[in-house]
N, C-alpha and C positions, 0 to 999 in steps of 0.2 A: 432830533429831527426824524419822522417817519420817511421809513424805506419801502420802497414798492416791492424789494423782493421779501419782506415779510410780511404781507398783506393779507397772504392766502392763511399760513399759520397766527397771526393776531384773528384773524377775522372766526376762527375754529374755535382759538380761545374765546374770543369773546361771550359767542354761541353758549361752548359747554358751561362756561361760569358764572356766565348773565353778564358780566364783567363790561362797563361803560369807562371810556377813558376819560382821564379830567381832563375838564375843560370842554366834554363836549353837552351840546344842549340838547337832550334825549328827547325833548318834548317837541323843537323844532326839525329833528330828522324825522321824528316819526310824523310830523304833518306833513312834511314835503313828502315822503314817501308816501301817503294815502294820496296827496296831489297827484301822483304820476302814475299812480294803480289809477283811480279815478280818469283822469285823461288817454289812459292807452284804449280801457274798455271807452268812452266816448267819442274819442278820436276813431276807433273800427266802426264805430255807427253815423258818426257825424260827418266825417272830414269829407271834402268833394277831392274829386281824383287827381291826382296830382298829374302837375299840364306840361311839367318838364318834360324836355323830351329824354336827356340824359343825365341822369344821376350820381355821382358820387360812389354814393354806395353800389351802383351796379357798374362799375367804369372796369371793373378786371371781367365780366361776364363776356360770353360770345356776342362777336359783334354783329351777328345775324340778328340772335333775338333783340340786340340793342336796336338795332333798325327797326326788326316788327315794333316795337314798343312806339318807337319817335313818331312812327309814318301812320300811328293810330289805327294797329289792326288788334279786334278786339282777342283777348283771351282765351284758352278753352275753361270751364266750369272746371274748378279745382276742388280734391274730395273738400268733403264739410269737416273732417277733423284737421286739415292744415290752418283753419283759421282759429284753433284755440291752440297749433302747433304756435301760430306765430304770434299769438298774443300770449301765452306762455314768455316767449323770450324776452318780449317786453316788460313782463311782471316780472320775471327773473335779474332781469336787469335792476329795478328799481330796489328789490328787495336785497340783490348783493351790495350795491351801493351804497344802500341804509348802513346795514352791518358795517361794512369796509369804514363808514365815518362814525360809527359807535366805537366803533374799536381802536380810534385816533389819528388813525391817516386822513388825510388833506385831501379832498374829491373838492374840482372846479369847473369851469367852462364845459358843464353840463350842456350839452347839444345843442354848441355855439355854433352857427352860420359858420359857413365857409366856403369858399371859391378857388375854383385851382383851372386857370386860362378857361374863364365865362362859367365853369359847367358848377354847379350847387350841391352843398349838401351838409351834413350837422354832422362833428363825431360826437362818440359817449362822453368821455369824459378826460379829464387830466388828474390824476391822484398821484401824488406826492411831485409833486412837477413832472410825471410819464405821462406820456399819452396812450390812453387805454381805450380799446375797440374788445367791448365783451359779448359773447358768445355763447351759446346753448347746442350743444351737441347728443349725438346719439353715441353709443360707443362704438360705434365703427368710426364714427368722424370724430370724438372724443383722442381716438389713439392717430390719429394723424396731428396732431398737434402736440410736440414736441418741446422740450428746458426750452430750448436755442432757433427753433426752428419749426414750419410746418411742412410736412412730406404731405406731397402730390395735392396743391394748393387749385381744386378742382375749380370752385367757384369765384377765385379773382379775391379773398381777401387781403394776400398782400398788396396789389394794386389797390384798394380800397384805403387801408390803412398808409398806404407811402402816399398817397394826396393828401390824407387827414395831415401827417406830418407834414407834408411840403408846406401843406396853405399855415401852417402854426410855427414852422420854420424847426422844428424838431430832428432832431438825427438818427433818433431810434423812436421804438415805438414799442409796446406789449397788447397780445390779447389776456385777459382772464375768462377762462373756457371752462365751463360748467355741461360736466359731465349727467344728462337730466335723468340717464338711470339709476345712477348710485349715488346722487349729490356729492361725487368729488369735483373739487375746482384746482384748474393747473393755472399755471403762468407761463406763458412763451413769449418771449424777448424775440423782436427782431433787430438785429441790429445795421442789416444792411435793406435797405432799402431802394425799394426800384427807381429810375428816373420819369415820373411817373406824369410832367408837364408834356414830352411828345407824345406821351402814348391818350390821352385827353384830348391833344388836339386831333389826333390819327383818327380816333372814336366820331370826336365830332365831324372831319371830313369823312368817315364812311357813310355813317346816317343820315349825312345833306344828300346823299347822292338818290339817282331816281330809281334805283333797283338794288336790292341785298346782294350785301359781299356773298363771295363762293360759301358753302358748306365748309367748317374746319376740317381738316385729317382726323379729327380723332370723332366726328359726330356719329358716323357710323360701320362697325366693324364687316370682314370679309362674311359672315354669315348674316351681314343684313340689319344684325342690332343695334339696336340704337342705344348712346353712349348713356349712362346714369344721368349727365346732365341734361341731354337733349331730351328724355324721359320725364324728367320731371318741369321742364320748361312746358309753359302754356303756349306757347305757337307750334309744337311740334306737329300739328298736324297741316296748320297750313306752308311750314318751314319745309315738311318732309314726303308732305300727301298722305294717301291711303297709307293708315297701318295697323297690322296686325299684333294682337296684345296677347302673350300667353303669361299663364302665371303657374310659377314654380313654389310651391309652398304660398309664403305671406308675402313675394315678391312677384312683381308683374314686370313682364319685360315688351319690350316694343321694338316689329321686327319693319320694314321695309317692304311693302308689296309691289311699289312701281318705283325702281328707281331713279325713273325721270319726273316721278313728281315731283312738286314743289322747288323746283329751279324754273328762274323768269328766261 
């Protein structure tokens, strides 16, 4: 029986040797895998905007920007190369998957529905009966993900991943995290997971309300900056007001001009 914790090392093998496990049908992984290449590029030109107001996938994010999202305030223009950033992930996804069932592990409940108290949303996958939430990283966010564990878990993926498991009734969970500078790929096992039904319904009682929760403590530092996430968020100007953008080498930072802007 295949083990998910040698998934990363089969799937290498597999790679270097060309090496197909028996029993698997090379001809139908590689058509479902042109499926899902095919559908990620059609789906970023086709799909109409999704009218959820709250997501699954974004239920660990700040619950300010989760409000701008519900109460339909539109986005700022985000640069043009984060849109082959994020279809990147999606083709990356499909093609690790491929391999991972070339190689003879058990991949299922491929981005089955799922509900955790009303709010929707699809995980990746279940390989070897785990539940896997795969990822594309840089390496600076590559090295926060950890064997055991992920240190300073900025963007809400363990809340993300502990609904995936709730709603599938799972007790642990793993990401497989692809490092997209050096095609290393890790495995990190969580094994404890959040209680992640109040914090779902908490989300949804903030964004029914008629005005955005306070600013978090950490959105913007004593000198004015504004936090890595609250930088890369699309509401940050209506969230924060006037702001001013300096850039240090190939990093732009965003500082605070008025700050009682952007509080109702």
């Amino acid at each position: 029986m295949s083990d998910i914790h040698y998934v990363i090392p089969d799937l290498y093998h597999s790679l270097r040797e060309k090496y197909v496990a028996e029993g698997v049908d090379f001809n139908e992984v590689i058509e479902q895998f042109m499926e899902e290449v095919g559908a990620a590029l059609y789906n970023h030109y086709k799909d109409e905007k999704d009218q959820r107001k709250i997501r699954i996938s974004g239920i660990g994010q700040c619950e300010r920007k989760q409000w701008y999202g519900a109460h339909n305030y539109e986005q700022e223009e985000q640069p043009d190369k984060l849109a082959l950033t994020f279809l990147q992930g999606h083709l990356m996804e499909a093609l690790i998957k491929a391999v991972i069932k070339i190689s003879g592990h058990k991949v299922k409940d491929e981005q089955t529905k799922l509900s955790v108290a009303g709010v929707q949303g699809s995980c990746d996958a279940v390989v070897d009966n785990e539940l896997v939430d795969f990822k594309t990283a840089s390496n600076w966010s590559f090295d926060k993900f950890k064997d055991d564990h992920i240190k300073d878990d900025s963007f809400g993926y363990l809340e993300q991943i502990s609904a995936y498991a709730h709603a599938l009734g799972k007790k642990k969970a793993h990401f497989i995290v692809l490092n997209k500078n050096t095609g290393e790929l890790k495995l990190t096992s969580v094994n404890t997971l959040k209680n992640i039904e109040d914090h779902v319904i908490y989300v949804k009682d903030v964004v029914s309300k008629a005005v955005p929760p306070d600013h978090p403590i950490w959105a913007v530092n004593a000198n004015g900056e504004l936090d890595m996430r609250c930088s890369f968020c699309g509401f940050k100007q209506e969230c924060h007001g006037v702001l001013q953008s300096k850039t240090f080498g190939k990093i732009t930072k965003h500082y605070v001009v008025d700050e009682d802007a952007g509080n109702f």
